[in-house]
MIRO-691435 format. One line per 8 residues: number of its first residue (from 1); for each residue x, z, y of C-alpha. Coordinates in steps of 0.2 Angstrom, whole numbers, m for minus. Example, Ala and Ser with C-alpha at 12.3 -4.5 7.8 and 13.67 -1.06 7.14 Angstrom:
% residues 2
1> 62,39,m22 ~ 68,36,m5
This chain:
% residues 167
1> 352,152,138 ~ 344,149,120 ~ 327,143,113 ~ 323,163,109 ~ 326,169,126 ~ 316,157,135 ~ 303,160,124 ~ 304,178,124
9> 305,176,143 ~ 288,168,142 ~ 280,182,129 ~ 283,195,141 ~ 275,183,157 ~ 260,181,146 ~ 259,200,141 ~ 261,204,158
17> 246,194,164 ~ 236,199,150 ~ 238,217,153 ~ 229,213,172 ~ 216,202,164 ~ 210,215,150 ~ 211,229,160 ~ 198,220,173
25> 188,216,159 ~ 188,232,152 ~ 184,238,172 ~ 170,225,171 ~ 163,229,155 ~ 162,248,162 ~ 152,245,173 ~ 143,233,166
33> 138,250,154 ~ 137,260,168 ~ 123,249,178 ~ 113,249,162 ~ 111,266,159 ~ 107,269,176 ~ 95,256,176 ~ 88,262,159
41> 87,279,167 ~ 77,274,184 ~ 65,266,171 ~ 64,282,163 ~ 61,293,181 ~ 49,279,184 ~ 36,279,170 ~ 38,299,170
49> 33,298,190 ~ 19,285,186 ~ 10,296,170 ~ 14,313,180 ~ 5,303,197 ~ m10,297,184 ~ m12,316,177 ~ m13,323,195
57> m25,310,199 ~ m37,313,186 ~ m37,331,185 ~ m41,332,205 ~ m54,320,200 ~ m60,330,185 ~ m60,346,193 ~ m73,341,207
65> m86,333,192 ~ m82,349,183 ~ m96,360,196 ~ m109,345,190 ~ m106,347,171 ~ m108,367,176 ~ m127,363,185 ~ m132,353,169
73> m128,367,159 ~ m140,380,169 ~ m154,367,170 ~ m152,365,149 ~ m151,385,152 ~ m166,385,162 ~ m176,369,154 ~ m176,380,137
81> m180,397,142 ~ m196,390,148 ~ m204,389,133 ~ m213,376,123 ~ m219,362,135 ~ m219,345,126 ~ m215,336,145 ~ m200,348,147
89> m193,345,130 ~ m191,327,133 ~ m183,332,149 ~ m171,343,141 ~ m168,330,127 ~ m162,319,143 ~ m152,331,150 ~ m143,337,135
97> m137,320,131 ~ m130,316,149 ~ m121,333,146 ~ m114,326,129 ~ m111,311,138 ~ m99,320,150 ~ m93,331,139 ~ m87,316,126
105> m79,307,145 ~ m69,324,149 ~ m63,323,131 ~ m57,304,132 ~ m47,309,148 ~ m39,323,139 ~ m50,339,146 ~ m52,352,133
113> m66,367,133 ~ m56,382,131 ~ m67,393,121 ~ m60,410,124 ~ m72,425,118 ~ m64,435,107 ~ m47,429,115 ~ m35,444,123
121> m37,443,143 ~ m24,435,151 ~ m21,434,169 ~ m12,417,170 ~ m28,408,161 ~ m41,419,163 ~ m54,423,179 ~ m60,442,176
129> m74,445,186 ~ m82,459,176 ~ m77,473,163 ~ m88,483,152 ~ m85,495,138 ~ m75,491,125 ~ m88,497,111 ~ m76,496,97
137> m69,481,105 ~ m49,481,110 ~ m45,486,127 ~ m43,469,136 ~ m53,456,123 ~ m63,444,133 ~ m82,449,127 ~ m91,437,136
145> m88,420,146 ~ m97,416,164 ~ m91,402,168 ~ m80,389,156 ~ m64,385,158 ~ m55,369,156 ~ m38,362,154 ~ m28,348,152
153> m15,348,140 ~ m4,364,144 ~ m10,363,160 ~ m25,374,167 ~ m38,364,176 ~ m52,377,177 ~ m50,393,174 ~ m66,402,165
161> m74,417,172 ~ m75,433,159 ~ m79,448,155 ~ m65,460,149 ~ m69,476,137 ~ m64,491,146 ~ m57,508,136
């Protein structure tokens, strides 16, 4: 036997156990891969779940405030169709301002007004309790708002209550 078989002898030992070795290692560092993008993906699920239990949360919460917010509005309704009475002007001065003060709150939490006069009627948003005639209006244009409506985002919290013209 001569020098360059026994070492050729040996190369092929030492390819043979590295061919083992780097294929476990390259099993391992699969995985490895693997486990961190699931992890990174549960992380993901989980702060989607959290934010979507948050906004559930607050818009239950919001929708039942939203029935006080409609009774200071018919008191400021009421307050100034009264006339000019200096004791009820302070009153409704104080009143307004709590409404403004609920107002500005829903704002922070991410509750819009939906101003919707003028709007076309849809039934997926909008409440039509009442239709008059259209008076040059198009057939299905909200013409007048009875109750507000709210929402959150995209999402409806409230829907208002309209009136819809009529052809």
């Amino acid at each position: 036997m001569t020098i360059d078989e026994t070492n050729g002898g040996a190369a092929d030992t030492a390819t043979a156990t590295e061919n083992p070795l780097q294929q476990e290692r390259d099993e391992l560092q699969d995985r490895l891969l693997r486990t961190a993008a699931e992890f990174d993906n549960y992380r993901k699920r989980t702060d989607r779940e959290r934010r979507e239990l948050h906004d559930f949360i607050t818009s239950d919460l919001m929708r039942e405030l939203l029935p006080v917010l409609d009774d200071l509005e018919r008191t400021i309704s009421a307050a100034a169709a009264t006339g000019n009475n200096p004791g009820l002007a302070t009153f409704l001065q104080g009143v307004t301002l709590i409404q403004r003060q609920w107002l500005e709150l829903l704002r922070k939490r991410g509750v819009e007004v939906m101003d919707v006069v003028g709007e076309p009627f849809d039934p997926e948003w909008h409440e039509a309790v009442a239709d008059e005639a259209a008076n040059g209006r198009p057939d299905g244009e909200i013409t007048a708002e009875l109750r507000r409506g709210y929402r959150i985002g995209s999402k409806l919290l409230r829907a208002p209550m309209v009136k819809v013209a009529k052809a």
